[in-house]
C-alpha positions in Angstrom: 0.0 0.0 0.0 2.6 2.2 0.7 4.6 1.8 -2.5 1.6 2.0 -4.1 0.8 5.8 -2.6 4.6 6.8 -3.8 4.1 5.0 -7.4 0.9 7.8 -7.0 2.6 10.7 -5.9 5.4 10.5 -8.4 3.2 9.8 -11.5 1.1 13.0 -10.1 4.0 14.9 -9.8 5.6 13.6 -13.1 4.1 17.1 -15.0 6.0 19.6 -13.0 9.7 20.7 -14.6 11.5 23.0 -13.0 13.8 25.5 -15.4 12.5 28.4 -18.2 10.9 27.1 -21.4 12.7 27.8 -24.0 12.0 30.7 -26.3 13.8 30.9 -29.8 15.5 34.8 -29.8 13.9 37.3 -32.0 16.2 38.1 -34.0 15.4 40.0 -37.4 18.1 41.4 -40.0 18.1 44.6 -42.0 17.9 44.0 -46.2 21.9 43.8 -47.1 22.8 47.1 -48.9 24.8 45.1 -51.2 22.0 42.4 -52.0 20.4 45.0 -54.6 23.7 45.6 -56.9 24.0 41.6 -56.8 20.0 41.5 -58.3 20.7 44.3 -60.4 23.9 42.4 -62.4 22.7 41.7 -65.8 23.4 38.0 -66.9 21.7 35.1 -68.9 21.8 32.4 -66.4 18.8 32.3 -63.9 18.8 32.0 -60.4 20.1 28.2 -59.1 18.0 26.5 -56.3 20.3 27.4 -53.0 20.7 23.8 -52.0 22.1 23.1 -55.2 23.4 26.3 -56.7 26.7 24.8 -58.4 24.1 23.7 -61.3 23.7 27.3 -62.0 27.1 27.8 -63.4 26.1 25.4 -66.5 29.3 23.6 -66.3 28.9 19.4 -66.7 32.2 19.1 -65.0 31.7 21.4 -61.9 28.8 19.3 -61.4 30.3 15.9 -61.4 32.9 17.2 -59.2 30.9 18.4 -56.2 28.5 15.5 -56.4 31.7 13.5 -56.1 33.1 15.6 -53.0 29.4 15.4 -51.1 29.6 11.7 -51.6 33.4 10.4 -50.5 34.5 13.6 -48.8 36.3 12.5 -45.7 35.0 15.4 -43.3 31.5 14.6 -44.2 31.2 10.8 -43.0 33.4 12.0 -40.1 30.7 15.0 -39.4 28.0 12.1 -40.4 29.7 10.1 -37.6 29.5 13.0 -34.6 25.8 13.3 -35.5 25.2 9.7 -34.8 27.2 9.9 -31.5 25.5 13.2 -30.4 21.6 11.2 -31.6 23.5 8.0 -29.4 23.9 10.7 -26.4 20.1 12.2 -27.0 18.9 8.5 -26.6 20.8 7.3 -23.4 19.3 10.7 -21.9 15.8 9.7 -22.8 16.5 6.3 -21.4 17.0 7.4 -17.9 13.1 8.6 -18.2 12.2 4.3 -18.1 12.7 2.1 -15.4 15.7 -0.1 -15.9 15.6 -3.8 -15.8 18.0 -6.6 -15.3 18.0 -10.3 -15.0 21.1 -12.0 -13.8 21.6 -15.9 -11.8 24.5 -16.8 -10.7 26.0 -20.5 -8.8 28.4 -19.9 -5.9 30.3 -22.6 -4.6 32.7 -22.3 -1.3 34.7 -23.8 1.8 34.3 -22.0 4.6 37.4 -21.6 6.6 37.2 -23.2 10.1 39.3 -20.1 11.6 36.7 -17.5 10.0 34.0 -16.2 12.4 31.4 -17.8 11.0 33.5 -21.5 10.7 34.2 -21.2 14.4 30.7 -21.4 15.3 29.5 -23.9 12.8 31.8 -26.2 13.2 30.7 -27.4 16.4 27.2 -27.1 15.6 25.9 -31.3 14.3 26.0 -31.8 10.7 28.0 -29.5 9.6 29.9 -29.0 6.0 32.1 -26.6 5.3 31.4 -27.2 1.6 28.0 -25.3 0.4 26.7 -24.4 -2.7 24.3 -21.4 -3.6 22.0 -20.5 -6.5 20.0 -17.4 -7.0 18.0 -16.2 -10.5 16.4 -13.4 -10.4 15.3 -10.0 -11.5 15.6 -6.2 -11.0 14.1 -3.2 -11.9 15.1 0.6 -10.4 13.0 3.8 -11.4 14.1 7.1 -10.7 10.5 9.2 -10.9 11.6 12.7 -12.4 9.3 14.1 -10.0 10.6 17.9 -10.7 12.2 17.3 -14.7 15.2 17.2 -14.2 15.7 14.0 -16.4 13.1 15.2 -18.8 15.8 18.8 -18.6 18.9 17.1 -19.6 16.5 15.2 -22.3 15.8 18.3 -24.0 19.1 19.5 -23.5 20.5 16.2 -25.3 18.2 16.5 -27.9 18.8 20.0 -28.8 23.2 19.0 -29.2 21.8 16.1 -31.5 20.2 19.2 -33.3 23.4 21.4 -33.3 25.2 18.4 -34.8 23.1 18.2 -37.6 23.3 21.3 -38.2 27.1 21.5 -38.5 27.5 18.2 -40.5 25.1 20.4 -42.2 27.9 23.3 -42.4 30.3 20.5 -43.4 28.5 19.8 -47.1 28.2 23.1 -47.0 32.1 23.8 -46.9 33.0 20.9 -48.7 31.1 21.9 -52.1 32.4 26.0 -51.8 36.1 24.3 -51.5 35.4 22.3 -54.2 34.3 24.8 -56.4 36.8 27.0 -55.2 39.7 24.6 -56.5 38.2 24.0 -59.3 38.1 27.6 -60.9 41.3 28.3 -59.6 42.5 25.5 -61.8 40.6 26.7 -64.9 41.8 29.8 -64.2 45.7 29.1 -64.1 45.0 27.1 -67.4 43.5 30.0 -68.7 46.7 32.0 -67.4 49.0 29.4 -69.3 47.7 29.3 -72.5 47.6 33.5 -72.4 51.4 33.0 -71.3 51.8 30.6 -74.0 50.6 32.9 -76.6 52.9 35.6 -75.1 56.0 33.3 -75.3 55.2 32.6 -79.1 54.5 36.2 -79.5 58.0 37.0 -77.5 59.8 34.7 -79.1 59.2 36.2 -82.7 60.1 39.5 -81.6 63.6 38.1 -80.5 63.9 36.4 -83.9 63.4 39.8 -85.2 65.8 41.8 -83.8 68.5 38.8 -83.7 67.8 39.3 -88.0 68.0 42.8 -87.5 71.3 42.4 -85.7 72.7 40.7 -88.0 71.9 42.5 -90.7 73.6 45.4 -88.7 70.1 47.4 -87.8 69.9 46.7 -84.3 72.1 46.5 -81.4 73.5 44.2 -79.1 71.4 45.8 -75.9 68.6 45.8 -77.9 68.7 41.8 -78.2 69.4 41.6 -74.4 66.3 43.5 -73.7 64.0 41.1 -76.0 65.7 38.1 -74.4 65.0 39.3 -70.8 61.4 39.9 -72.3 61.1 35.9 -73.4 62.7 34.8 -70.2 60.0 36.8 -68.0 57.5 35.1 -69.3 59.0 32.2 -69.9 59.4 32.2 -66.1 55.6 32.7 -65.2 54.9 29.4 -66.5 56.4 27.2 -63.8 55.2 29.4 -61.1 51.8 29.0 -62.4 51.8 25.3 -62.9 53.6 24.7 -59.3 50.4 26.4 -57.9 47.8 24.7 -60.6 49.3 21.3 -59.1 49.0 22.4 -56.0 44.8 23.6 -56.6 44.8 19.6 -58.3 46.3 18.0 -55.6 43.7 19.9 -52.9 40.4 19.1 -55.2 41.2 15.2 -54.7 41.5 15.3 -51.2 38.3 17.4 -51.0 37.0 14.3 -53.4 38.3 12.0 -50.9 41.3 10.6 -52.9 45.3 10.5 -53.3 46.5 13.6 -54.8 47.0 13.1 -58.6 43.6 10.5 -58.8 41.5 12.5 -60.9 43.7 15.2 -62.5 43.7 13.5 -65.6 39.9 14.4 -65.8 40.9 17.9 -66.0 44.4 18.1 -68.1 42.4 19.6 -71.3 41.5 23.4 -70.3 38.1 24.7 -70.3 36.1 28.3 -70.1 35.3 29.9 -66.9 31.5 29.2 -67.0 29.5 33.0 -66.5 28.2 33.6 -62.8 24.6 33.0 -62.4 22.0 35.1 -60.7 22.2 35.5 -57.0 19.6 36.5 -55.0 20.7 37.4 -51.3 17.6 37.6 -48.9 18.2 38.7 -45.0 15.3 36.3 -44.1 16.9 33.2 -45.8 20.5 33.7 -44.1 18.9 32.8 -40.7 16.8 29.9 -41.5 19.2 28.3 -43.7 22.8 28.5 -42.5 24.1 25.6 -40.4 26.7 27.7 -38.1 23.3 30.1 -36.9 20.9 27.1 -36.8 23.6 25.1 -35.0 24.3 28.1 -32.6 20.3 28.5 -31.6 20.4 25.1 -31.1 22.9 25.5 -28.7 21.2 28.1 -26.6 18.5 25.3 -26.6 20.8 23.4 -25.0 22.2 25.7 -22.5 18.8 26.5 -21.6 17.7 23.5 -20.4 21.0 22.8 -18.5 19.2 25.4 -16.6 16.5 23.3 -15.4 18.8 20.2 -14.9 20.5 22.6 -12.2 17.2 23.9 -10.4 16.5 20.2 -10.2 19.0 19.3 -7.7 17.5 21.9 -5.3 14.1 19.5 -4.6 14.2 15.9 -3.6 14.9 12.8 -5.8 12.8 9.5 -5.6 13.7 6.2 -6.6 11.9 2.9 -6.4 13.5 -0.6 -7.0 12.9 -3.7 -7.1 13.7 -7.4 -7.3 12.1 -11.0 -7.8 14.4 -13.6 -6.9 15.1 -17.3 -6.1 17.9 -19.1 -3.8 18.3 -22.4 -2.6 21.2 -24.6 -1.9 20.3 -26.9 -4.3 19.3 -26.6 -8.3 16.1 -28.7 -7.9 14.5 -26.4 -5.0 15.3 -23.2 -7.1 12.1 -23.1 -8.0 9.9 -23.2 -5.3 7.6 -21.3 -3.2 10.1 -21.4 -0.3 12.8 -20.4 -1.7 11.5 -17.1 -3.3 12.5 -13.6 -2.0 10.8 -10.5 -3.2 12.8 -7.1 -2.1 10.8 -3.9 -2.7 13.1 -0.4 -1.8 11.9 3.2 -2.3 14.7 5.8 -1.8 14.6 9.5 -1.5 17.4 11.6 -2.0 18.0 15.7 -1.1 20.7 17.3 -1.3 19.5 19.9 1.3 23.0 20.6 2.9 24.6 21.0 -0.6 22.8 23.9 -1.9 25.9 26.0 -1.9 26.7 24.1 -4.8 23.7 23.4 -6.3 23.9 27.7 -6.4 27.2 27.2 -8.5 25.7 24.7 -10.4 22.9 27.4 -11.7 25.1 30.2 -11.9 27.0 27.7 -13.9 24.1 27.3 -15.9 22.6 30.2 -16.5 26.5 31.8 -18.1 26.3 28.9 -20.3 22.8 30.4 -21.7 24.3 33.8 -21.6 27.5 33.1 -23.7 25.0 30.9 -25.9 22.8 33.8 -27.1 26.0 36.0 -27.5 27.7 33.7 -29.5 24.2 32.9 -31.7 24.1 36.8 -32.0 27.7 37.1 -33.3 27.4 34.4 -35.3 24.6 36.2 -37.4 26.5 39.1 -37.3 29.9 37.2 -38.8 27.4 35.4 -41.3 25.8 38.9 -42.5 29.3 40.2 -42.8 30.3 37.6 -45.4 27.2 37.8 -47.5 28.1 41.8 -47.5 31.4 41.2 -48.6 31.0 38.5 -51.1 28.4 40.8 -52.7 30.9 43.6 -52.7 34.0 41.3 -54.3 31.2 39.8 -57.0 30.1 43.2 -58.2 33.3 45.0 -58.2 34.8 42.1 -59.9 32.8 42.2 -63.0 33.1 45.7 -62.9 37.0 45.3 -63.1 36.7 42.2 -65.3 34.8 44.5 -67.8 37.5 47.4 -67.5 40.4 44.8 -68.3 38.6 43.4 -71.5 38.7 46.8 -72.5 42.0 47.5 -71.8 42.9 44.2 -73.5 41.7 45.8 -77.0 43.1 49.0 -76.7 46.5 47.3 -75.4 46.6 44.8 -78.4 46.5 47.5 -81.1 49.1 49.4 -79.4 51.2 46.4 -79.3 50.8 46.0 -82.6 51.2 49.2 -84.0 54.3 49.4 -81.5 56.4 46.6 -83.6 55.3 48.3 -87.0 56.8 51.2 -86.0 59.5 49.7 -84.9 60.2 47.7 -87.5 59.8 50.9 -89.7 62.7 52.0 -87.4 59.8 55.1 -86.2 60.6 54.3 -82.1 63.0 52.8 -80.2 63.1 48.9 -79.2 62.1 49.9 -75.7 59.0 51.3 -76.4 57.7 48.2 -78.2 58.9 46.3 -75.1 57.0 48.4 -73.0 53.8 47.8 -75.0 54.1 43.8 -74.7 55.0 44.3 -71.3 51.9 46.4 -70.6 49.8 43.9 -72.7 50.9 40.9 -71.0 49.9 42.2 -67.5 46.6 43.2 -68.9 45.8 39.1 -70.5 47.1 37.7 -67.4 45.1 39.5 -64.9 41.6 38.8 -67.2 41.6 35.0 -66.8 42.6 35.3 -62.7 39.6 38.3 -62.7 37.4 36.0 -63.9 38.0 32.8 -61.8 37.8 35.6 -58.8 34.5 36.5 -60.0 33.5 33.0 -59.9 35.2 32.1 -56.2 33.1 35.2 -55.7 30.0 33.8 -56.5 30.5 30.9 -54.1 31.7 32.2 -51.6 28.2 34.1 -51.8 26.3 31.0 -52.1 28.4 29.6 -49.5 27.5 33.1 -47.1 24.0 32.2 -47.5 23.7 28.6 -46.4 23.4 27.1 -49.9 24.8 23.4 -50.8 22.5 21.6 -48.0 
């Protein structure tokens, strides 16, 4: 009757938790002042879906690249791995909620000693053996009643790191596809720098021809085919600075892809365009429901907050019931029986009433935690609106400059031209062709490494705004 009243009490008293509810922050961002120069670009390419915005470039290869990093990508199945630990922790918290119930039987054999106490005794007593044997089967069962929530607390709690887990594993595709992207228009990029270094050598090198005739024909000078030769060997020198850092981009996209270096950069020996950068749309109201780093930090204010009511808990009493169903005989064949059956029925209860100095730290404890939680989730929106801002910036004034250099390219070539006619016409001096080339050859190197900028813009935008998940 009596266990029956505290089995009563405690499923009565099961409702009441202890602790704040927890309420998501209201948190609301301002329009980004750069999102409308990012709508405003004028390009062919439509808007991509966020969670898959790399199809938006229109480039087969891009495509099979980042597919191939989301699926064999190291970081991922580890990040894949922490989720299932932190769901594994969530679990064992929501166990401790259910009684817990365990069989065991064991067979004990033993001599007593005839010097122990107990041998002393017995031994003079009729009948006696110092050889006996025990069995015992039973079961047991022990319930802590969460009379005041603080199990059903550090539930929630659990639950809402299992959350934040998936939310960074989340953050992990996220990274994985903007790297791989990243790697893979730095390489089209340096190709594109080659093959405009190439021309330039092959340009170069008939200039030198040139004025090595001229020479010996006795119209130019011996500085004059110094200077040309220094001209051939500077860009001549470009190239294996430029393929030491397109081996390095190769090497970096395999790893990303989950294999040795030098596994897939066959695929991409033959050089390619830079695909043209999509539209972009950059809404305030998407960055906070779709990037893992702010969904991960909310989730851990949840968290935090319920570590709160896991503290309070300790301040009221703890009940526990247990149990146990047994038999234990001397003998195998009367395990069995009525006689040799022992029920055992225990209810505990628990206070730590002269530890409340602690239990104060404990709260204190607690309630930092949720303090540093919400700072960190407001930070982290602020970090996340900063890099939307400034990949906006970088993508527009990009274009802008890629647009100036194509320009300058035009106006750069004719001169260069019309620079070795006239000297060739013997009109200016050797130095002022040179100067042209030079000039030139700044100008055709800088479009192809504008242009793969533009594009590492572009992700790095979708990347700002939570896309790839």
């Amino acid at each position: 009757m009596r266990t029956l009243l505290l089995l009563t009490v405690g499923y009565l008293m099961v409702g009441c938790t202890v602790g704040p509810n927890y309420l998501k922050p209201d948190l609301t961002l301002a329009p980004f002042h750069n999102a409308a120069s990012v709508a405003d670009r004028a390009v062919a390419q439509p808007a991509p879906p966020l969670d898959q915005w790399w199809i938006g470039f229109c480039d087969p290869e891009l495509t099979k690249i980042i597919q191939r990093a989301l699926a064999q990508n190291l970081d991922i199945q580890a990040s894949l791995e922490r989720v299932q630990q932190a769901r594994a922790a969530a679990k064992t918290a929501g166990a401790k909620l259910l009684p817990a119930i365990d069989a065991s039987t064991q067979a004990l054999a033993m001599r007593q000693s005839l010097e122990s106490p107990i041998g002393a005794i017995a031994q003079t007593l009729p009948g006696y053996n110092r050889n006996a044997e025990i069995y015992d089967v039973g079961a047991s069962a022990s319930w802590e009643i969460d009379l005041f929530g603080g199990l059903r607390r550090g539930e929630e709690s659990a639950k809402a790191e299992a959350d934040a887990a998936e939310a960074m594993q989340s953050g992990v595709r996220v990274s994985v596809a903007a790297d791989a992207a990243d790697a893979y228009f730095q390489i089209r990029g340096l190709q594109a720098r080659l093959k405009v270094i190439e021309g330039l050598i092959t340009t170069d090198a008939k200039l030198f021809d040139l004025i090595r005739l001229r020479k010996t024909n006795g119209m130019s000078t011996d500085r004059e085919v110094a200077q040309a030769d220094a001209v051939l060997a500077l860009a001549q020198g470009a190239v294996p600075l430029l393929k030491i850092e397109l081996e390095a981009q190769l090497n970096r996209l395999d790893v990303l892809m989950g294999a040795q270096p030098g596994t897939y950069a066959g695929e991409l020996s033959a050089s390619a365009p830079l695909p043209h950068v999509p539209l972009i749309t950059a809404n305030s109201s998407d960055l906070l429901r779709r990037r893992p780093d702010i969904i991960a930090a909310e989730r851990n204010i949840a968290a935090a907050n319920a570590g709160i009511g896991a503290a309070l808990s300790d301040y009221y009493p703890k009940l526990s019931l247990s149990g146990l169903l047994g038999f234990e005989s001397l003998t195998p064949s009367h395990l069995f029986k009525s006689a040799t059956f022992q029920p055992t029925a225990i209810a505990g209860l628990r206070w730590r009433i002269f530890d409340f100095g602690k239990i104060d730290g404990e709260v204190a404890l607690a309630n930092a935690a949720t303090r540093e939680a919400l700072a960190r989730y407001r930070q982290t929106v602020l970090h996340a609106a900063e890099d939307v801002e400034n990949a906006c910036a970088a993508l527009v004034q990009l274009e802008a400059h890629g647009r100036d250099v194509t320009r300058q390219i035009g106006a750069l070539t004719l001169a260069r031209d019309e620079s070795q006619e006239a000297y060739r016409a013997g009109l200016i001096a050797l130095t002022d062709a040179l100067d042209a080339n030079r000039q030139l050859l700044v100008a055709e190197d800088d479009l192809p490494r504008t242009q793969a900028d533009t594009a590492r813009a572009a992700v790095r935008l979708f990347r700002a705004l939570g896309g790839g998940w």
